[in-house]
C-alpha positions as CSV (number, residue, x, y, z in Angstrom):
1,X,18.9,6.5,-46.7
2,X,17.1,4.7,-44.2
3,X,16.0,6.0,-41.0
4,X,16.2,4.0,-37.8
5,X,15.9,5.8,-34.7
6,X,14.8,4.2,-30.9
7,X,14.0,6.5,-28.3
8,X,13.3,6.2,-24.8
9,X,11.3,8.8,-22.6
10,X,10.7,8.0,-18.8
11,X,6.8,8.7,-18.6
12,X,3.8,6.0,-19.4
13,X,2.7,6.1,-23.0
14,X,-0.4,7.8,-23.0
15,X,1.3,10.9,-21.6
16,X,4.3,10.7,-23.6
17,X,1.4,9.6,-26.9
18,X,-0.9,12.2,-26.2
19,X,1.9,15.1,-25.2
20,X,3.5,14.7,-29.1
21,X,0.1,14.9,-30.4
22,X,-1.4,17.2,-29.0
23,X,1.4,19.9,-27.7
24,X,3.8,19.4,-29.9
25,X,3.6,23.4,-30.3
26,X,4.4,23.4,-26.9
27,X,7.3,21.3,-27.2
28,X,9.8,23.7,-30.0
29,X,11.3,25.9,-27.4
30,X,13.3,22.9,-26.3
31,X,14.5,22.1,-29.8
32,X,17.6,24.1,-31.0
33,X,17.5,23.0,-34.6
34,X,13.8,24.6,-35.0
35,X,13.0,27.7,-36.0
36,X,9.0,27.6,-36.2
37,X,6.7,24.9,-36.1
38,X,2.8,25.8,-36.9
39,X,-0.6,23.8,-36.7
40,X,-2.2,23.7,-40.3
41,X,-4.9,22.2,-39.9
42,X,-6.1,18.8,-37.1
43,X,-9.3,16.7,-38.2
44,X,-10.3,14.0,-36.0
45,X,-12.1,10.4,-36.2
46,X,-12.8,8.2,-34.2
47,X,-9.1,7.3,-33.1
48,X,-7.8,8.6,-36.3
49,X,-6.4,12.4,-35.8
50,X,-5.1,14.2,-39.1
51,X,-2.3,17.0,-38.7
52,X,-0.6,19.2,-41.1
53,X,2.2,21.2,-40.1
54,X,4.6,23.4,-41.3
55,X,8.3,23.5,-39.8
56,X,10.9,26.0,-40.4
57,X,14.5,24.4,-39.4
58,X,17.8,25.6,-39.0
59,X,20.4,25.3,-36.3
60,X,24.2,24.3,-37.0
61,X,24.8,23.5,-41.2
62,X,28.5,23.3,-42.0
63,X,29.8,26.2,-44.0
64,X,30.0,23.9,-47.1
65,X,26.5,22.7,-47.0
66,X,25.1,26.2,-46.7
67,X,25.9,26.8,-50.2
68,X,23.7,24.0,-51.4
69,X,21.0,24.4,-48.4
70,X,18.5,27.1,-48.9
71,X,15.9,28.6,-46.3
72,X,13.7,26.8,-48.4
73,X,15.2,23.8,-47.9
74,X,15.2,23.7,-44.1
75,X,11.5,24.1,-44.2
76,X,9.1,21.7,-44.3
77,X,5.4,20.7,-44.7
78,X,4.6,17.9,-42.8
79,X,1.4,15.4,-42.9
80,X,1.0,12.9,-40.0
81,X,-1.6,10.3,-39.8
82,X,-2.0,9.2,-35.8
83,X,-4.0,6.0,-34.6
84,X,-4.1,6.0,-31.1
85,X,-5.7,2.3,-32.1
86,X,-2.3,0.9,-32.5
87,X,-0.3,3.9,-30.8
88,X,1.5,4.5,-34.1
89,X,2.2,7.8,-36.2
90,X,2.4,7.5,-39.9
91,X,4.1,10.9,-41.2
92,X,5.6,12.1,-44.9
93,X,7.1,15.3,-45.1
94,X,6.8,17.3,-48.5
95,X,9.7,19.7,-48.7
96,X,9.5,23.6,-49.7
97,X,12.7,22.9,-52.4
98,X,12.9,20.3,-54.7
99,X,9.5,18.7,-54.3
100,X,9.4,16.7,-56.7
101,X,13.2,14.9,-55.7
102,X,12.8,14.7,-52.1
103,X,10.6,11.9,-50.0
104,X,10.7,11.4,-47.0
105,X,7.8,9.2,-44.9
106,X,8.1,6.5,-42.0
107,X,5.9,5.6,-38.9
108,X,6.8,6.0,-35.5
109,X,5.4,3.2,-32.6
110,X,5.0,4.0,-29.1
111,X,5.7,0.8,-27.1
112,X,5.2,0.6,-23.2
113,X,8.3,0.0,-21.5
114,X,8.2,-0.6,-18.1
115,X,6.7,2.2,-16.8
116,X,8.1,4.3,-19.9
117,X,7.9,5.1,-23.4
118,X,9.9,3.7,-26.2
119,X,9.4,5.3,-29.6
120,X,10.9,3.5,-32.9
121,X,11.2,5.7,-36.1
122,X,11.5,3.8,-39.0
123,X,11.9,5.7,-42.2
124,X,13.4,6.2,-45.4
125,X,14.6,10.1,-46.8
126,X,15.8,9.7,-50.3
127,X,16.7,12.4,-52.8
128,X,16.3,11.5,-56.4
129,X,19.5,13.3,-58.0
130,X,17.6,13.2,-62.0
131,X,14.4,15.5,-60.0
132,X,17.2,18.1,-59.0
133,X,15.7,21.3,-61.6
134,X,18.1,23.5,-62.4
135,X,21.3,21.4,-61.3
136,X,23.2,20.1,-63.8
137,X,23.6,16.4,-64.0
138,X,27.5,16.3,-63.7
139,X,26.9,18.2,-60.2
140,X,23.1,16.1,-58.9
141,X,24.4,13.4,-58.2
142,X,27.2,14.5,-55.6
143,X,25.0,17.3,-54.8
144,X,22.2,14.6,-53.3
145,X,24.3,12.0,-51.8
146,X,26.0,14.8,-49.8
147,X,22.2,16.3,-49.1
148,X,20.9,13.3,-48.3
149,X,24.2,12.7,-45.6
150,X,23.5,16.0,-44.3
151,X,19.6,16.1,-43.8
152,X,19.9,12.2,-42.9
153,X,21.9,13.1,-39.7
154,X,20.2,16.1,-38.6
155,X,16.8,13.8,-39.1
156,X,18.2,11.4,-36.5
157,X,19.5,14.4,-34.7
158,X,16.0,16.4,-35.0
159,X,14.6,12.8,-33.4
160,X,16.1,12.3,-30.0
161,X,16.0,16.2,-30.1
162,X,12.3,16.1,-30.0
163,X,12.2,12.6,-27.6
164,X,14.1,14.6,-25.2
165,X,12.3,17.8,-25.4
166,X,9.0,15.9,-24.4
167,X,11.2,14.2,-21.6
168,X,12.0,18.1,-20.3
169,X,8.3,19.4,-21.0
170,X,6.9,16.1,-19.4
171,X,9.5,16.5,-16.2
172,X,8.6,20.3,-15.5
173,X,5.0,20.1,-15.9
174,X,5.5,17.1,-13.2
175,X,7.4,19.9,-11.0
176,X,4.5,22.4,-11.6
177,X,2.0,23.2,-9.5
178,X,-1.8,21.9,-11.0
């Protein structure tokens, strides 16, 4: 499944840059599909920055999904690669179920837009039904497509989720006093 998501965030782009970069911890309390988020690790050089993070997701899974969808499943390990060079993150997540059948990687670019901030996601999340361990093969292949549905959509939920959370935390810090 391909991931294609545009987002637009009314603040210049080295705040909006900058602010998921480097406060993205800061960020989670506005998102209601995240559990936890933490900071692994964050190397820096030159305009190269590093991150690993881990996320623990949740939120609304229909009834029918829960019986495939493990806590497991809904967490995450994620690596991102930012160059402030070319204002781009390049991310791939590795997931804590099914390692070996899941991947999931893209690059998001943060483009000026007038004054604002528009950030194009482009993606792919695939789950290769043969990887599924334990599942038997009558079953995988149903079993990922409706996954892969599933995770797809809260993906491209989880995205404008988090553009608009900056939006909020960018707006009240604007509001608060320095």
């Amino acid at each position: 499944m391909k991931i294609a998501a545009d987002t637009r965030i009314p603040f210049p782009r080295e705040r909006v840059y900058t602010t998921f970069r480097d406060r993205f911890a800061q960020i989670v309390p506005y998102l209601s599909d995240m559990r936890a988020f933490y900071l692994k690790s964050r190397q820096q050089t030159g305009s190269r920055v590093d991150c690993v993070s881990e996320w623990h997701g949740g939120g609304d899974i229909p009834g029918v999904a829960k019986a495939f969808l493990s806590e497991a499943m809904l967490a995450w390990t994620e690596y991102d690669t930012w160059r402030s060079d070319d204002w781009a993150l390049d991310w791939h997540i590795e997931t804590h179920a099914f390692t070996q059948a899941v991947h999931c990687a893209g690059c998001n670019r943060f483009l000026e837009a007038g004054g604002a901030t528009r950030i194009e996601t482009r993606g792919a999340f695939i789950i290769d039904a043969k990887q599924l361990q334990g599942v038997p093969p009558f079953l995988a292949r149903r079993i990922a497509r409706i996954v892969e549905d599933l995770l797809g959509q809260k993906i491209a939920n989880n995205l404008e989720q988090v553009s608009q959370g900056v939006r909020q935390y960018l707006q009240q810090r604007e509001r608060a006093p320095q």
